[in-house]
C-alpha positions in Angstrom: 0.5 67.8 79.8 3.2 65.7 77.8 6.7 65.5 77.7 9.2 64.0 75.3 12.6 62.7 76.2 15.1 60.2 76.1 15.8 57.9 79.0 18.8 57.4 81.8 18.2 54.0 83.3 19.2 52.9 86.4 18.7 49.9 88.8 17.0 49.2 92.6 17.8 51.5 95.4 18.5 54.5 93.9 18.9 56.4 97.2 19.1 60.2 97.8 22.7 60.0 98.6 23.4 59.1 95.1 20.8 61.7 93.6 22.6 64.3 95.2 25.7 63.9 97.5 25.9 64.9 101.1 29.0 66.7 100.6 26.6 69.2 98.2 24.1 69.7 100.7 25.5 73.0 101.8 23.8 75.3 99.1 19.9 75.5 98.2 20.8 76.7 95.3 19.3 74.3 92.4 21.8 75.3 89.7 24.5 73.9 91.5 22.5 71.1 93.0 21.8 69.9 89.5 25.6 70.7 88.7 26.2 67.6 90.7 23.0 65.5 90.4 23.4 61.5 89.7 27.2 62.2 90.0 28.2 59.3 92.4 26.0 56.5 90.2 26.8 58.3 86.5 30.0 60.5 86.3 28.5 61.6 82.8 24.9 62.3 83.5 25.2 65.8 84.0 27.4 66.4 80.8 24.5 64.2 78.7 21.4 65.3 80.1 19.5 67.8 78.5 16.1 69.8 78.9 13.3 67.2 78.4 14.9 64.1 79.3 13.6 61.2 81.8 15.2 59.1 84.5 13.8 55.3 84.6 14.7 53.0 87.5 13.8 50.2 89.1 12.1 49.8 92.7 12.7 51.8 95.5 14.0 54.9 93.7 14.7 57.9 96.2 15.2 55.8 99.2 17.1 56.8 102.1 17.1 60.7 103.9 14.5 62.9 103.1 16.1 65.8 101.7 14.2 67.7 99.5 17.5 68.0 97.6 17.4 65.0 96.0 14.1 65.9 93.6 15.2 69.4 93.0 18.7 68.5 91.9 16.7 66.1 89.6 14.0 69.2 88.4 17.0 71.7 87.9 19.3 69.0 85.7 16.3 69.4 82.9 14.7 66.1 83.8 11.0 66.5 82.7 9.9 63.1 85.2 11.3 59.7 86.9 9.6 56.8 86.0 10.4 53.7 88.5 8.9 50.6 89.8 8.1 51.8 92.9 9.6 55.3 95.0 10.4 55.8 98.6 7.4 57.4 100.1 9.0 60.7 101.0 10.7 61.2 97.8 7.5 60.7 96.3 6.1 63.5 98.4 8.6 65.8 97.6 8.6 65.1 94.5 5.6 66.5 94.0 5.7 69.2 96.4 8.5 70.7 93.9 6.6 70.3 90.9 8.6 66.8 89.6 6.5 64.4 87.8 6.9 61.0 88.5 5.0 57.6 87.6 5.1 54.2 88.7 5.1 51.6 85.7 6.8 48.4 86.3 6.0 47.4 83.0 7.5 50.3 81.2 10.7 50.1 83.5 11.3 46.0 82.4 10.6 47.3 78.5 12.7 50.8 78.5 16.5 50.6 77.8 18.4 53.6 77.9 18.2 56.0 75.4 14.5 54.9 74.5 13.0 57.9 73.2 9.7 58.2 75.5 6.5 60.5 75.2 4.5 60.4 79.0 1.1 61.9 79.2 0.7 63.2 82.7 -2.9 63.5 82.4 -4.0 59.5 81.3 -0.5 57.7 82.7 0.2 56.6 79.2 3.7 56.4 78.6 4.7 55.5 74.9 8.3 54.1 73.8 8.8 56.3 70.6 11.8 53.6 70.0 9.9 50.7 70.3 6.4 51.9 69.6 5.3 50.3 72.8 2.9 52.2 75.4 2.0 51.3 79.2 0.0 52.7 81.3 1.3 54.3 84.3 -0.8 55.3 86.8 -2.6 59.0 86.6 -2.2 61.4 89.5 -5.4 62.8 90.8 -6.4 66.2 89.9 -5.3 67.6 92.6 -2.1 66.2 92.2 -1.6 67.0 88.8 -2.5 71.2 89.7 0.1 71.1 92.4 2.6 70.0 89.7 1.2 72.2 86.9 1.6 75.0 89.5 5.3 74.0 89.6 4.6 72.2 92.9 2.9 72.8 96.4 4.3 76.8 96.9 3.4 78.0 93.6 -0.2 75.6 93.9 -0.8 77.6 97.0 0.4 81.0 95.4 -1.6 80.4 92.5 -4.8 79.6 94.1 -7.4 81.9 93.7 
């Protein structure tokens, strides 16, 4: 599976509280999760972001609680993956128990700027700078990985298994 997008960038640290404010985590409703996702880092993310598009951060993205919020306000905004350094462990599992693709590349986060233009091939881990025609390689979930997020994440794997 590939996506095209262009990129938000952001820096190290990127914690959940950020992602999605506490003062939002009374609703498990994902529309208005992603109405306020990124708000308290970029005022304007939600009003740019469209269907398709890809967050690139530094190390340590998703750090801090581990409320599944966080990756679902991401999901529901349009984002199509998160690229970063490196991801807090339990961000990284729920990001793919809710179907979000993400990749660590630390190469491709020191080369991307925002706005880059990226194509990111789920299946090899190649990620290719449309802007810059530059590609890295990112490193390729598992198979089993990759059918829990084709499946749109662990629940639908699960319902879909035959």
């Amino acid at each position: 599976m590939k996506v095209t997008g262009k990129v938000f960038k952001y820096g190290d640290n990127v914690d959940t509280d950020v992602i999605i404010p506490a003062r939002y985590l009374n609703t498990s409703d994902h529309k208005e999760l992603a109405a306020h996702c990124m708000e308290d880092i970029d005022l304007n993310f939600v009003k740019k972001v469209e269907e398709g598009d890809i967050i690139v951060a530094n190390k340590n993205f998703g750090c801090g609680s581990s409320r599944e919020h966080a990756p679902i306000a991401i999901k529901a905004s349009g984002v199509s993956c998160v690229i970063a350094s490196t991801f807090a462990r339990i961000f990284y599992r729920n990001a793919i128990n809710i179907g979000l693709p993400i990749l660590e590349c630390e190469e491709a986060v020191k080369s991307i700027n925002v706005g880059d233009k990226l194509e990111v091939d789920f299946t090899t881990g190649e990620i290719r700078n449309l802007t810059k025609n530059e590609t890295y390689k990112g490193e390729a979930f598992p198979a089993f990985m990759q059918n829990i997020i084709d499946n749109d994440g662990l629940a639908g794997y699960i319902r879909n298994k035959k």
